[in-house]
NUKOLMI-852836 format. One record per residue (C-alpha): residue number from 1; residue in one letter; chain; x, y, z. Coordinates in Angstrom, 3 decimals, always signed. Example, Ala and Ser with C-alpha at 12.3 -4.5 7.8 and 13.67 -1.06 7.14 Angstrom:
<atoms>
{num:1 residuo:a cadena:A c1:+12.300 c2:-4.500 c3:+7.800}
{num:2 residuo:s cadena:A c1:+13.670 c2:-1.060 c3:+7.140}
</atoms>
This chain:
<atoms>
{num:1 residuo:x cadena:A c1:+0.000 c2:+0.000 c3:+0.000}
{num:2 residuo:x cadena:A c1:+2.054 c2:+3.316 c3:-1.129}
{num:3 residuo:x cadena:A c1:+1.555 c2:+6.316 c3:-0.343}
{num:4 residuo:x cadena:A c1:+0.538 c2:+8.887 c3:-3.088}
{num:5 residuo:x cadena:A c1:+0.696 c2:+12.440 c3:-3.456}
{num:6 residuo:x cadena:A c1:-2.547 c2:+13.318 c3:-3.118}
{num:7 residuo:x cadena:A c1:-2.458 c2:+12.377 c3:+0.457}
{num:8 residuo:x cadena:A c1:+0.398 c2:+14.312 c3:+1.312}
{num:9 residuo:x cadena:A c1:-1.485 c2:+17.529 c3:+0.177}
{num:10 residuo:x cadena:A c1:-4.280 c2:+16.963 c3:+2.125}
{num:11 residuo:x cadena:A c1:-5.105 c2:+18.666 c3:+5.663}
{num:12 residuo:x cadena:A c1:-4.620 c2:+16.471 c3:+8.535}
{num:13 residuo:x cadena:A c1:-4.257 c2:+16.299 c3:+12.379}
{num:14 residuo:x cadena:A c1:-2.656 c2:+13.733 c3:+14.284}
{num:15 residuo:x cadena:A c1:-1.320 c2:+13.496 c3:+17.716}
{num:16 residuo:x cadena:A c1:+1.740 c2:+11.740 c3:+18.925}
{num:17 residuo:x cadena:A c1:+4.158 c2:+11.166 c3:+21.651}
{num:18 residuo:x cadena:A c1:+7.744 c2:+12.334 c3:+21.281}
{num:19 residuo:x cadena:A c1:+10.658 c2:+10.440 c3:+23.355}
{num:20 residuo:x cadena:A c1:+12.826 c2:+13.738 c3:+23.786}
{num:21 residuo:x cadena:A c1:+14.875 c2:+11.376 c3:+26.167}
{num:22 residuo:x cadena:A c1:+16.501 c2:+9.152 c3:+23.206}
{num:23 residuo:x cadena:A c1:+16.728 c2:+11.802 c3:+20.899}
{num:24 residuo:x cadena:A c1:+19.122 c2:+13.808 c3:+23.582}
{num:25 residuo:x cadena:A c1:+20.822 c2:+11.045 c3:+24.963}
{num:26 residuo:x cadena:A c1:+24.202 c2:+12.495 c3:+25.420}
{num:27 residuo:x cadena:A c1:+23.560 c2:+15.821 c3:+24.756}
{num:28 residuo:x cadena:A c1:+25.844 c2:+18.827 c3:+26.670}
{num:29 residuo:x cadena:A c1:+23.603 c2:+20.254 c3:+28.737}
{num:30 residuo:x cadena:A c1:+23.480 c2:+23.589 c3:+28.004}
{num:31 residuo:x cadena:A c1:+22.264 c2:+22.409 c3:+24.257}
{num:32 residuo:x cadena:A c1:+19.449 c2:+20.489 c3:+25.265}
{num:33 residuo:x cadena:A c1:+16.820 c2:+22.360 c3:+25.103}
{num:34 residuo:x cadena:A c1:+17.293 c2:+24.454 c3:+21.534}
{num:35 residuo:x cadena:A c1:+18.372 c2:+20.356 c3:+20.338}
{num:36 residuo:x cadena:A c1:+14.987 c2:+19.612 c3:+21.271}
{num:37 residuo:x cadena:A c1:+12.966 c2:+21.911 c3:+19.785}
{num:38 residuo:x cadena:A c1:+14.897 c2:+21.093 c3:+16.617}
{num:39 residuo:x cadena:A c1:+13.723 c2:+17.483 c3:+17.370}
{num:40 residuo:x cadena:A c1:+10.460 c2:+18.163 c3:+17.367}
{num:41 residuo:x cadena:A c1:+10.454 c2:+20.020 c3:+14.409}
{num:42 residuo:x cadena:A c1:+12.410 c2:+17.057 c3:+13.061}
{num:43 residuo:x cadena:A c1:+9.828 c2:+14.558 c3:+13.878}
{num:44 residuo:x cadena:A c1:+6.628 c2:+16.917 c3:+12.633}
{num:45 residuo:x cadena:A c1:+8.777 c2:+17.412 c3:+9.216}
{num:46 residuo:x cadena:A c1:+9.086 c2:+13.510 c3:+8.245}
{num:47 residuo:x cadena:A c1:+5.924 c2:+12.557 c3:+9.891}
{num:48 residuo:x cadena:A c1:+3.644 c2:+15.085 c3:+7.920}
{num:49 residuo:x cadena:A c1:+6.386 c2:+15.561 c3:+4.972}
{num:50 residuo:x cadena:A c1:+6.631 c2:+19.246 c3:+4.798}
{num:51 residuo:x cadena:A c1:+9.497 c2:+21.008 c3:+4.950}
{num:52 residuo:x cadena:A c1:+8.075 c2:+24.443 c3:+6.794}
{num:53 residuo:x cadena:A c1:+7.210 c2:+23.102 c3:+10.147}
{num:54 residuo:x cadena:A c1:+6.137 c2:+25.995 c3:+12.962}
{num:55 residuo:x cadena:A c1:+6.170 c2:+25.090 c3:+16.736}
{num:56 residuo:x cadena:A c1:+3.823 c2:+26.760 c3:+18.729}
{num:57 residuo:x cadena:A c1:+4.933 c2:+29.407 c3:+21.586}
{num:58 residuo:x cadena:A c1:+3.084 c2:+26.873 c3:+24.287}
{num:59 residuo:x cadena:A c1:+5.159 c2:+23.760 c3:+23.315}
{num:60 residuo:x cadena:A c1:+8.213 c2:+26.184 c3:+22.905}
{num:61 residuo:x cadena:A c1:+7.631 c2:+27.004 c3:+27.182}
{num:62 residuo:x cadena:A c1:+7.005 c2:+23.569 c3:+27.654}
{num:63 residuo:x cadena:A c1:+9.885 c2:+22.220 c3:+26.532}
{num:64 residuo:x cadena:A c1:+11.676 c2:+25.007 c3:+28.589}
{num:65 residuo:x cadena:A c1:+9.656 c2:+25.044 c3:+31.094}
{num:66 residuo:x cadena:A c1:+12.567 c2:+23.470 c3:+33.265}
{num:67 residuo:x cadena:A c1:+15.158 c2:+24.823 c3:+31.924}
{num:68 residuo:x cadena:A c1:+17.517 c2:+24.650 c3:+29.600}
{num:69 residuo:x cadena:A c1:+19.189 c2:+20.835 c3:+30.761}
{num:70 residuo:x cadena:A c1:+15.856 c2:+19.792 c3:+32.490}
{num:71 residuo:x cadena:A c1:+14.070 c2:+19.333 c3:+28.863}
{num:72 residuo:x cadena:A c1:+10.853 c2:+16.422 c3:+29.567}
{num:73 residuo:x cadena:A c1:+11.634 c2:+12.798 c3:+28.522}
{num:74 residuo:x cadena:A c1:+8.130 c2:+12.613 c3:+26.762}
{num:75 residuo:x cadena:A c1:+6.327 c2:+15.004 c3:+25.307}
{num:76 residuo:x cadena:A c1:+2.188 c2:+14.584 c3:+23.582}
{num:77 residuo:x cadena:A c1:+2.512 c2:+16.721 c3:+20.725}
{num:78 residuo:x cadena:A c1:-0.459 c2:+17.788 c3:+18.459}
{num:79 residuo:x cadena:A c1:+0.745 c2:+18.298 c3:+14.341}
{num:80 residuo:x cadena:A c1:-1.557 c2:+19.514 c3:+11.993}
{num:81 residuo:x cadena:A c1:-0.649 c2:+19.740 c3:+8.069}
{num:82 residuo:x cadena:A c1:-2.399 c2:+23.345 c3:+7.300}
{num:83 residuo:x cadena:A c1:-2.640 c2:+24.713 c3:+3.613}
{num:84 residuo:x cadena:A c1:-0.457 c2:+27.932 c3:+3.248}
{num:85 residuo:x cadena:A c1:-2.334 c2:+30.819 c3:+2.792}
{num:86 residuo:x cadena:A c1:+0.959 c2:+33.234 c3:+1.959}
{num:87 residuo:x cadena:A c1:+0.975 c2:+33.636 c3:-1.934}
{num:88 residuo:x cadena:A c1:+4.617 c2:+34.413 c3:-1.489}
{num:89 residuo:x cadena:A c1:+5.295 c2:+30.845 c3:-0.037}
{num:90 residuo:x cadena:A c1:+6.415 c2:+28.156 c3:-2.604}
{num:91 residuo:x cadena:A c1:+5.281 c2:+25.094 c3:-0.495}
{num:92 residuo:x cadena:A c1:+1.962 c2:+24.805 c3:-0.551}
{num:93 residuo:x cadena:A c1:+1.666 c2:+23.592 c3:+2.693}
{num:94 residuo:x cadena:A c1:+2.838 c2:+23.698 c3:+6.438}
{num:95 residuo:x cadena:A c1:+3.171 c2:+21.687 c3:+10.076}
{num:96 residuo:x cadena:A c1:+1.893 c2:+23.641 c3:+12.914}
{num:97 residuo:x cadena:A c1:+3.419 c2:+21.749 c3:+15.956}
{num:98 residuo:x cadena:A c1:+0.987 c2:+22.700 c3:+19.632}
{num:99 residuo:x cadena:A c1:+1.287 c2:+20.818 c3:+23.046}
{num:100 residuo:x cadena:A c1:-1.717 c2:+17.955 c3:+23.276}
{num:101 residuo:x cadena:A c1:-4.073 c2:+18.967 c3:+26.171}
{num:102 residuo:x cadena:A c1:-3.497 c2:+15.647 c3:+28.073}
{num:103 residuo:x cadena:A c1:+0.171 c2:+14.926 c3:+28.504}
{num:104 residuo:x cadena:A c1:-0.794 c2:+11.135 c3:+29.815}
{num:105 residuo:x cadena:A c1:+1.180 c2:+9.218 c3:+27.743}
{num:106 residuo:x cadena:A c1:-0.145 c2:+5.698 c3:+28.962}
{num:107 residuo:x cadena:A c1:-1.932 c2:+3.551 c3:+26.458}
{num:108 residuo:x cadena:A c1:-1.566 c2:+6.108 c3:+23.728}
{num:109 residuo:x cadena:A c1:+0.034 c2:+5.351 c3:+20.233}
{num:110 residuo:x cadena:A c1:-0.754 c2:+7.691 c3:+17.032}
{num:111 residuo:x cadena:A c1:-4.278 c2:+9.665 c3:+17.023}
{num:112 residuo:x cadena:A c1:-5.872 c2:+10.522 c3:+13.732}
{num:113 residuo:x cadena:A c1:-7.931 c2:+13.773 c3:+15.245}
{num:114 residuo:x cadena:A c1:-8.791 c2:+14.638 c3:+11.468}
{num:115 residuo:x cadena:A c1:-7.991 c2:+13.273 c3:+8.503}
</atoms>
């Protein structure tokens, strides 16, 4: 079952949870938290396949909300694939990248909220 390219330019919403913990395993501490955000946007950009990804200013104070070594080991992210609305853009669409409401990570895998 491939994937085609129709699906890829549709608008979607999923939620996930990110293992910061592996992904910074290693990591000088006072890099942490900027390698993390990076991470994330990372993560949104191959799981959606766009290449503008945007993180939202409450998962950007989450993720540094304990400083800059302290980052979470798991984080419940919410990406949604958005069409671009900027003429001047040349991709036609983005990843906006917010903090899930429920941070319980238990029992959760990948939620389609939209699709």
């Amino acid at each position: 079952m491939a994937k085609d390219k129709s699906s890829k330019q549709t608008v979607a919403t999923r939620e996930y949870t990110i293992n910061l913990h592996k992904r910074l395993h290693g990591q000088t501490f006072k890099k942490r938290a900027p390698k993390a955000v990076k991470e994330i946007k990372k993560f949104a950009q191959k799981m959606m396949s766009t290449p503008d990804v945007r993180v939202d200013v409450k998962l950007n104070k989450a993720v540094w909300s304990q400083g800059i070594r302290n980052v979470p080991n798991k984080v419940r992210i919410v990406i949604q694939r958005r069409r671009n609305e900027d003429d001047e853009d040349s991709e036609e669409m983005y990843s906006l990248v917010t903090l899930a409401e429920d941070q319980n990570t238990k029992g959760k895998g990948v939620v389609v909220l939209e699709a």
